[in-house]
C-alpha positions in Angstrom: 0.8 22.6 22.7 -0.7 19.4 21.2 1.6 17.2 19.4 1.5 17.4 15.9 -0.5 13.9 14.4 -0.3 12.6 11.4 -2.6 14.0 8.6 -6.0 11.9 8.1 -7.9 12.0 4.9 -11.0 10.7 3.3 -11.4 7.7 1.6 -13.4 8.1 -1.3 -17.1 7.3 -0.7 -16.6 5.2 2.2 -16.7 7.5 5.1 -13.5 6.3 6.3 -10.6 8.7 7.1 -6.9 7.1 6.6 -3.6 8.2 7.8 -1.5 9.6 5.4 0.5 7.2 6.3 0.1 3.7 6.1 0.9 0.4 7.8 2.4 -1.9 4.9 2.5 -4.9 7.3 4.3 -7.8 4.1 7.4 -7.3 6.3 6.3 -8.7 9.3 5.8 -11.9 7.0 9.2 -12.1 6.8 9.6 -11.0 2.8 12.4 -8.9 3.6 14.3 -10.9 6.1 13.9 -11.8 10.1 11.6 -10.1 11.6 11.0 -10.9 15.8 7.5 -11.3 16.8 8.7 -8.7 19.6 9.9 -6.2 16.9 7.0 -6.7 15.1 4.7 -5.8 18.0 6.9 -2.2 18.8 7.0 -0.9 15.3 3.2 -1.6 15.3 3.0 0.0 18.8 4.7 2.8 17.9 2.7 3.5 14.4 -0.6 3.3 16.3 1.3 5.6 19.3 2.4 8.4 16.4 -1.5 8.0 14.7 -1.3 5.3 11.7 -4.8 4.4 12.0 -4.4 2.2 8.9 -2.9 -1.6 8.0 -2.7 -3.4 5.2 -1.8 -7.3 5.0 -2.5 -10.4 2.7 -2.7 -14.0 3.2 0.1 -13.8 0.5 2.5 -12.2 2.4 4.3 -14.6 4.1 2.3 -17.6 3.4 -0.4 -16.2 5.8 2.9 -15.0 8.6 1.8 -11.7 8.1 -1.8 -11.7 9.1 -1.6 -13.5 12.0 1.3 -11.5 13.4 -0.9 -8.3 12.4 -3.3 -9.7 14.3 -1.7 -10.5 17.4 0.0 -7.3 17.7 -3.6 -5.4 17.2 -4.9 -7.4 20.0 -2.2 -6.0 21.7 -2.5 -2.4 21.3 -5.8 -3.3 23.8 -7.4 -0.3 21.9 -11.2 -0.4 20.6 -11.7 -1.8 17.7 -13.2 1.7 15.9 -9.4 3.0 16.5 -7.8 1.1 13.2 -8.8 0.3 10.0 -7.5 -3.2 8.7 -7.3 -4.3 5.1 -6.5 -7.6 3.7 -7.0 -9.6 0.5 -8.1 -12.4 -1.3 -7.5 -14.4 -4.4 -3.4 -14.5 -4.3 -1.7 -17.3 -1.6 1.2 -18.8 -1.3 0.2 -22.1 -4.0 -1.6 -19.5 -6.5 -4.1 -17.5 -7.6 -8.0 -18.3 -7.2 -10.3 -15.7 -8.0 -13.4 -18.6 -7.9 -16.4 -17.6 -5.6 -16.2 -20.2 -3.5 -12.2 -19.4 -2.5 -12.9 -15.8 -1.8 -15.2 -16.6 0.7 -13.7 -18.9 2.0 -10.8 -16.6 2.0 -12.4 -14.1 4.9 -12.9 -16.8 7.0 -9.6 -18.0 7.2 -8.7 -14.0 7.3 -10.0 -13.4 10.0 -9.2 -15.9 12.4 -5.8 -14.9 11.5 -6.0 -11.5 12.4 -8.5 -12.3 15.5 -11.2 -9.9 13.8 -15.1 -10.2 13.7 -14.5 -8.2 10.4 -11.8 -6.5 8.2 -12.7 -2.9 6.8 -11.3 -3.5 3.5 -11.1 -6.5 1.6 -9.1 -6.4 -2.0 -8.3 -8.5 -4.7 -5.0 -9.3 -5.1 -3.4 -8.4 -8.4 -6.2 -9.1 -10.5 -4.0 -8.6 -13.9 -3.2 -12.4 -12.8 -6.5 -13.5 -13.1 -9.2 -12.8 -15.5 -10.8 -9.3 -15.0 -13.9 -10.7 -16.3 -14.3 -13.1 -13.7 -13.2 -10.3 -11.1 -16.6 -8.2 -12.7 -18.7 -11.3 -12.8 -17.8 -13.5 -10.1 -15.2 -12.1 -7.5 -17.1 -8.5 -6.4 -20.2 -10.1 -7.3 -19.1 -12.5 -4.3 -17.4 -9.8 -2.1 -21.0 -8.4 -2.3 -22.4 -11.2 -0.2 -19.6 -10.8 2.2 -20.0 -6.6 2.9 -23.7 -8.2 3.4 -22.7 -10.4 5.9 -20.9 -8.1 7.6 -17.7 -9.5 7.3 -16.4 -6.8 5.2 -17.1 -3.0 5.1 -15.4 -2.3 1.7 -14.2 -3.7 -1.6 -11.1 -3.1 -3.3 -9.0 -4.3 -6.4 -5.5 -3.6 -6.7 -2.8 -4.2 -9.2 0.3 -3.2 -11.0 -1.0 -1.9 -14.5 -3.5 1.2 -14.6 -5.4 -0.3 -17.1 -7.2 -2.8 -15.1 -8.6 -0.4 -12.9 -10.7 1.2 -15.7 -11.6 -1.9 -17.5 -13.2 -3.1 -14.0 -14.7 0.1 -12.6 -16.5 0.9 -16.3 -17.7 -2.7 -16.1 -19.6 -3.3 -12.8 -22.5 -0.7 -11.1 -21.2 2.2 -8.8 -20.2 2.0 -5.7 -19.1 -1.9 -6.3 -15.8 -1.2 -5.8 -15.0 1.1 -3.1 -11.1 1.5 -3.6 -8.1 0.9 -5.6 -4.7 0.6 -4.3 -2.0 1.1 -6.9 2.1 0.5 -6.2 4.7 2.3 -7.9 3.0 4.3 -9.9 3.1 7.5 -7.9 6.9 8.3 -6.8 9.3 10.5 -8.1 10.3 8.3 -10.7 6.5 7.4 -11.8 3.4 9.1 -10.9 1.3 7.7 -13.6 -1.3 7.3 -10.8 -2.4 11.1 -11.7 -3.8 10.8 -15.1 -6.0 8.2 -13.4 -7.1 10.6 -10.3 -9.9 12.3 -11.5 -11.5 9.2 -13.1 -11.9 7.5 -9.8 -12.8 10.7 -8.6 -15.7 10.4 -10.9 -16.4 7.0 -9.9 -15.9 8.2 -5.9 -13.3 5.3 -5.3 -11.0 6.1 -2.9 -7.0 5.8 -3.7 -4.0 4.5 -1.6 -0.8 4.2 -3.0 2.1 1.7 -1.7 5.8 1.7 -2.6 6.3 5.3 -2.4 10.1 3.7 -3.1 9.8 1.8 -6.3 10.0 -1.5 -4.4 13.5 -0.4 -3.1 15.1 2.1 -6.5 14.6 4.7 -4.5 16.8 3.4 -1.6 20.3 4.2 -1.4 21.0 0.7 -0.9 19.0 0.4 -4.4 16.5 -2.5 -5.6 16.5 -6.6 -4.8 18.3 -8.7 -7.1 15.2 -9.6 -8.9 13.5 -6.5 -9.3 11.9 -6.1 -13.0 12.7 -2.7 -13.9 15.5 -2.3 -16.7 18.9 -1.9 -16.3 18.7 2.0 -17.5 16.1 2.6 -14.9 17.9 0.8 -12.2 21.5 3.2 -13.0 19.9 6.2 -12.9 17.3 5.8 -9.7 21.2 4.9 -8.4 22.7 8.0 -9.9 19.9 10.2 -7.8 20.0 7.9 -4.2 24.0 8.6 -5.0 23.3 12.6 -6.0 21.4 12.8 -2.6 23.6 11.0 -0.5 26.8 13.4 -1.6 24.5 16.4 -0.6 23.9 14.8 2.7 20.3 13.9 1.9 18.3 10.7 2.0 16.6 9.7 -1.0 14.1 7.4 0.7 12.9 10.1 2.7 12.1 12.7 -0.5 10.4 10.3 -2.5 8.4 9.3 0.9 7.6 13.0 0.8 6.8 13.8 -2.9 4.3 10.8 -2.5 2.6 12.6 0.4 2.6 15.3 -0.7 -0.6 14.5 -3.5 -3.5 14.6 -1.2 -6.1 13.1 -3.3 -4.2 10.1 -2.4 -5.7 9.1 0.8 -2.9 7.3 2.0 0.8 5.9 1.1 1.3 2.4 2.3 4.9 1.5 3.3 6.2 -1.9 4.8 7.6 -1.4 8.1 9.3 -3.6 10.2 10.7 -1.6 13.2 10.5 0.7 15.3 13.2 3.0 13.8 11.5 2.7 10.4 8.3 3.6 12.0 9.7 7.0 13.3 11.6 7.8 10.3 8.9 7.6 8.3 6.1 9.5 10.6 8.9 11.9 11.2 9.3 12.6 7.1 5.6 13.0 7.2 5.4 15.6 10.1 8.2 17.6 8.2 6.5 17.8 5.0 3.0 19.5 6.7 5.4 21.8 8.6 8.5 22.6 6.6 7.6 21.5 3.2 10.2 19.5 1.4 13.5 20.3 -0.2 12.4 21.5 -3.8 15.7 22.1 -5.1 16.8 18.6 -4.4 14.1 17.4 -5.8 14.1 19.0 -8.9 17.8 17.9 -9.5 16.8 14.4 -8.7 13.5 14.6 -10.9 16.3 15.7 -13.8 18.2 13.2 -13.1 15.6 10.4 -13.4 13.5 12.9 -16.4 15.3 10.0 -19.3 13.5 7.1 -17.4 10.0 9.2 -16.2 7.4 6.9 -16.4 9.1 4.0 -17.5 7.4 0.9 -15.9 7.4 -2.8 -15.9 5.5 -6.0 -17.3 3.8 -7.6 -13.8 5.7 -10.5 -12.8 5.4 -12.6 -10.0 7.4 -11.0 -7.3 9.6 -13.2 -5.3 8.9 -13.1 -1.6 
């Protein structure tokens, strides 16, 4: 019998198929602590060995750490290049944000000597509620355009933490300018504003990922970073439900991985990884949910739990890295 492979879905309009899980690759810029260059290389080994087919990066992450470490360990897998999809960003670094023409294409450039690619597959705009969404309509895609032109890009995306800048951009520029949207924390078991939106960019046929299937760490039983923005109340009772789980013998990480999955007109969940270990827990919470389905009845006690706090998000802030 065939081992069982990770789910792949289709992106949107693009023609491109995604694992259902992907590669979040910020960690192996160091944002959440030492990471060897050996480590870094296993856990991608070991995504691409399980069937991840799909990594994401920035120049952000890291101060530009993350791409080229992405990059080396792709060169490694000694794999042709049609075997993973890579997508990186533009217009958020390490001194700013720069939305300008000229810097996004620039931007590539530098991208891709990084990763030790002729081209990336998917090329976003970082966090464009820090810019000005009109000059994301009338100068940024305009620009990223030229580059799918060029053939240094295959596909455009935007991404962000507030819904509303999604619309405001898609009703704004022709269809089939921007080919996806990633959104974080917006669809997990404490938030899955991401839905109302679904059919929308359905209409528009832009393909959806979601990242931080964990609430950038609530949903951990070791619970958020010091500086995470979400209020106090939200913070106590994401801890009452990791601590609810963990007296039950469960792990919360691993059913909010799953509830996140478990939408498949997400094409994929993006999740930073780090090592090897994370890498198997995570593909193994994925195999479980398209065999065995996931434990409804502790979810339903945690989605009580958090019911108070449903939907409760944020103002963007600059994360720390």
């Amino acid at each position: 019998m065939a081992a069982q492979t990770l789910q792949l879905r289709p992106l949107g309009n693009t023609g491109l198929n995604l694992s259902s899980v992907g590669f979040g690759a910020s960690p192996l810029g160091k944002v959440f602590g030492d990471v060897s260059e050996q480590d870094a290389f296993a856990a991608v080994r070991e995504a691409f060995r399980l069937g991840v087919n799909f990594f994401d990066t920035s120049p952000y992450y890291g101060g530009t750490l993350s791409e080229k470490v992405l990059g080396k360990a792709l060169k490694a897998l000694g794999v042709p290049r049609d075997q993973y999809i890579v997508s990186t960003k533009c217009g958020r670094y390490k001194e700013g944000f720069d939305f300008s023409a000229e810097r996004v294409t620039k931007s590539i450039d530098e991208s891709l000597e990084r990763l030790q690619l002729d081209y990336v597959d998917m090329l976003q705009c970082h966090d464009i509620e820090f810019g000005s969404l009109d000059q994301i309509v009338n100068e940024t895609l305009p620009a990223l355009l030229k580059l799918k032109q060029a053939g240094k890009i295959r596909f455009i995306g935007i991404t962000g933490l507030p819904l509303g800048i999604f619309t405001y951009v898609l009703d704004r520029v022709p269809p089939g300018t921007v080919d996806v949207i990633l959104s974080y924390c917006h669809y997990s078991v404490n938030d899955s504003t991401l839905e109302d939106l679904l059919p929308y960019l359905k209409s528009k046929g832009v393909g959806v990922i979601s990242a931080s299937p964990l609430s950038m760490g609530l949903l951990t039983e070791a619970g958020g970073p010091e500086w995470h923005p979400a209020s106090s109340e939200l913070k106590a009772a994401c801890r009452a439900a990791a601590d609810h789980c963990k007296g039950k013998g469960k792990n919360i990480s691993k059913l909010a991985l799953q509830y996140s999955l478990a939408n498949t007109d997400i094409s994929s969940i993006l999740v930073g990884m780090k090592s090897v270990k994370e890498v198997e827990e995570n593909i193994a919470a994925a195999l479980e949910l398209e065999t065995a389905g996931m434990d409804e009845e502790t979810l339903s006690e945690i989605t009580d739990i958090l019911k108070p706090v449903k939907n409760q998000t944020w103002p963007s802030g600059i994360q720390q890295s």
